[in-house]
C-alpha positions as CSV (number, residue, x, y, z in Angstrom):
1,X,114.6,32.7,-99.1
2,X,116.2,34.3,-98.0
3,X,115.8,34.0,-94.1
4,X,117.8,36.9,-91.4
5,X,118.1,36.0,-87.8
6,X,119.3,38.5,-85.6
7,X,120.4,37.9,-81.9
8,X,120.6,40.5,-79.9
9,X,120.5,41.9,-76.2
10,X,117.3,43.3,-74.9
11,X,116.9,46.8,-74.8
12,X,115.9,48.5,-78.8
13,X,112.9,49.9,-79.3
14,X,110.1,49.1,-81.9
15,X,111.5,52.0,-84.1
16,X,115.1,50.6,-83.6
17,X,113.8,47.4,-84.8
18,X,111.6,48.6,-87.6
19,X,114.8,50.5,-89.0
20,X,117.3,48.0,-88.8
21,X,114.8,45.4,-90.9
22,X,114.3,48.3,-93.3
23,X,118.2,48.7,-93.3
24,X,118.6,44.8,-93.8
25,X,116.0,43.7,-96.5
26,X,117.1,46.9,-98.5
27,X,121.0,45.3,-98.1
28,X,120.1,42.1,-99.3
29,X,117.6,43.4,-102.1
30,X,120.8,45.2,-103.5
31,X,123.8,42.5,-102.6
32,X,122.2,39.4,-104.2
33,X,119.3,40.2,-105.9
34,X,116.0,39.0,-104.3
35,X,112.6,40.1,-104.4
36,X,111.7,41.8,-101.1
37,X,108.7,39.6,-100.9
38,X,111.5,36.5,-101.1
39,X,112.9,38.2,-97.4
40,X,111.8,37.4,-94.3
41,X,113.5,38.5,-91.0
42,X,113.5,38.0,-86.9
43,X,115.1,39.4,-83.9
44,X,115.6,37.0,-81.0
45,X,116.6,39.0,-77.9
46,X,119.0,37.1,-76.1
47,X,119.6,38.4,-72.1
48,X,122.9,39.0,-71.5
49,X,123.7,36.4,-68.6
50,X,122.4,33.8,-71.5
51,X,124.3,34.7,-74.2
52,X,127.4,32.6,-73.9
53,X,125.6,29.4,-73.0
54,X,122.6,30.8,-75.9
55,X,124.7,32.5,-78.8
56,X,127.9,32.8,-78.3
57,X,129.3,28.5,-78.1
58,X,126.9,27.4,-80.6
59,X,126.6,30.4,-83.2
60,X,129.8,31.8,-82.9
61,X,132.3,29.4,-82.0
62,X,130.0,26.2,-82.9
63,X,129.4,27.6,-86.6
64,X,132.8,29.6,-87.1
65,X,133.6,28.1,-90.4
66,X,130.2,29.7,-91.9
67,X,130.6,33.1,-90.0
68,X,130.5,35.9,-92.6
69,X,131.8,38.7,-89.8
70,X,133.4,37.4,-86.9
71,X,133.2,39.4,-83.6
72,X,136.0,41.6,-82.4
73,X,135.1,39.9,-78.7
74,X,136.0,36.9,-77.6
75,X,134.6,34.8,-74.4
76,X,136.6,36.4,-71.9
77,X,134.1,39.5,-72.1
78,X,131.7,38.0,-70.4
79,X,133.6,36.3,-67.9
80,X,134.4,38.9,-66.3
């Protein structure tokens, strides 16, 4: 414990990724006091046709009431 999911559009390199784990286990390290050997993390790469239907109904709206950040997007973007 604890366990970091990320979901994200294709397109970040290897180095992008590397950092941003780096950047996250450091975070929660710091904010609530784990061992780094306690973190694990992984990046699902979500297209961005999918990502309503994926991501978007079932994380974000689905799960609203255990979002820590809510989006400053709503549906509509991607019906465009």
């Amino acid at each position: 414990m604890p366990h970091v999911v990320i979901k994200m559009f294709p397109g970040r390199t290897p180095e992008q990724k590397d950092k941003l784990s780096r950047m996250i286990t450091q975070a929660v390290m710091e904010s609530i006091g784990v061992a780094e050997t306690s973190i694990s993390i992984a990046v699902e790469e979500v297209p961005r046709e999918e990502w309503v239907e994926r991501v978007f109904k079932p994380e974000i709206e689905g799960k609203a009431d255990t979002l820590l950040k809510k989006p400053a997007y709503g549906i509509e973007v991607f019906e465009k």
